[in-house]
DOGU-736584 format. One line per 5 residues: number of its first residue (from 1); their letters; for each residue x, y, z of C-alpha. Coordinates in nm, 4 decimals, padded with zeros to 6 digits. Each point is the difference from the previous one (the first is absolute). Layout:
NUM) a) X Y Z | ...
***
This chain:
1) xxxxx) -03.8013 -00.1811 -01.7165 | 00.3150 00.2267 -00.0202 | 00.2877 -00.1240 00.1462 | 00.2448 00.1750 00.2270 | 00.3091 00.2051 -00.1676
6) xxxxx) 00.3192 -00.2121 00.1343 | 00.2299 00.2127 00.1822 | 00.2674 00.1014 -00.1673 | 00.3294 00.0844 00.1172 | 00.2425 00.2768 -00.1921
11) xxxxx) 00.3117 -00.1618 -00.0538 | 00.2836 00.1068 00.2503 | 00.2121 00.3549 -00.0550 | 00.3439 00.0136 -00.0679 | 00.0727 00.1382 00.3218
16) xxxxx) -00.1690 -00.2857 00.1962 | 00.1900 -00.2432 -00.2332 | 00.3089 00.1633 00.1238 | -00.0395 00.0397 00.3500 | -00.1004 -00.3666 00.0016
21) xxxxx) 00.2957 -00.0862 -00.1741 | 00.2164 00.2342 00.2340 | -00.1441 -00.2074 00.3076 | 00.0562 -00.3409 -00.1877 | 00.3752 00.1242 -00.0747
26) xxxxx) 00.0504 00.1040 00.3494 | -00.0979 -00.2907 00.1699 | 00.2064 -00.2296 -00.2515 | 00.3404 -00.0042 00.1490 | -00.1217 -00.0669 00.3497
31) xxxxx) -00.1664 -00.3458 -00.1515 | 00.2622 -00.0976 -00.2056 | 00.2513 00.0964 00.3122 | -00.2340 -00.1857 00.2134 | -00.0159 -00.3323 -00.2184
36) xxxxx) 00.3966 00.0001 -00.1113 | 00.2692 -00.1405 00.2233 | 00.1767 00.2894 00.0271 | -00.1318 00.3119 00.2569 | 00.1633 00.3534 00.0131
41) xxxxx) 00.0991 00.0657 00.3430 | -00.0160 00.3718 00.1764 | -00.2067 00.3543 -00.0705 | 00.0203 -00.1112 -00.3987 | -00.2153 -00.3517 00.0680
46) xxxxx) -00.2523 00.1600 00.2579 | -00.0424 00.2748 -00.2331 | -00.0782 -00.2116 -00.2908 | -00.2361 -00.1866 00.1757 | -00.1696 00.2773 00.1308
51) xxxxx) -00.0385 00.1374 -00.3211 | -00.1580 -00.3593 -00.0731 | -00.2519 -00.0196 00.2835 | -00.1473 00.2943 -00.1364 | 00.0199 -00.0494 -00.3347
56) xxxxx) -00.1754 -00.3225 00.0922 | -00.2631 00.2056 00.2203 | -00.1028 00.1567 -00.2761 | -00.0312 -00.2536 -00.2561 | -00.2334 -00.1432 00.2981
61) xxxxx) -00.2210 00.3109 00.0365 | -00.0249 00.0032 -00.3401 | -00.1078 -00.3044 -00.0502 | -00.2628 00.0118 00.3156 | -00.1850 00.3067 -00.1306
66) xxxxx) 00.0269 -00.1743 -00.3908 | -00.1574 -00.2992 00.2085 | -00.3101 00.1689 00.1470 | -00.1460 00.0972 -00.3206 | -00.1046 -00.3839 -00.0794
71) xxxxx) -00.0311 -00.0963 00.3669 | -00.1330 00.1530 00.3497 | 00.2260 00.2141 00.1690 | 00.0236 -00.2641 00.3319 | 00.1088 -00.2733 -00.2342
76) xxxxx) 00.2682 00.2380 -00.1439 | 00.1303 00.0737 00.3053 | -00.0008 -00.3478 00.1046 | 00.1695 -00.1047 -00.2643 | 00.2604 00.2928 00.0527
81) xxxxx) 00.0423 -00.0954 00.3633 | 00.0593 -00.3823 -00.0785 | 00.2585 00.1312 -00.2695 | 00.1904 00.2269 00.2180 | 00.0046 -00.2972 00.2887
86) xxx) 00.1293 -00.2972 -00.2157 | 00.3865 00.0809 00.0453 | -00.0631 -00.0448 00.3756
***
């Protein structure tokens, strides 16, 4: 009895390392504006957590399609759906 090869993944480009990075960096001063006492008021704060929210979008799509290689696609998008609810 053979077994089945295990699927194997190739390990992530530098570009994909990057542009995850970019998204993480992004969305980083919106959450540590968010948690701190202190909030920038005017164009500058909404702008910065703009930038933030879709930093944070990404990170989240990311993360979804990573997600529905191990699981099925409705659980992904379930899980994606209860994520982008919880602030409310």
């Amino acid at each position: 009895m053979r077994w089945a090869e295990p699927d194997i993944r190739p390990p992530r480009s530098r570009s994909q390392r990057a542009a995850i990075a970019v998204a993480f960096a992004v969305s980083l001063p919106g959450l540590v504006v968010a948690v701190g006492s202190g909030h920038p008021g005017g164009p500058g704060g909404a702008a910065l957590f703009g930038v933030g929210i879709v930093g944070a979008a990404f990170l989240l799509a990311w993360a979804a399609e990573a997600l529905q290689l191990d699981v099925s696609q409705g659980l992904a998008l379930a899980l994606l759906a209860l994520i982008a609810v919880l602030p409310e």
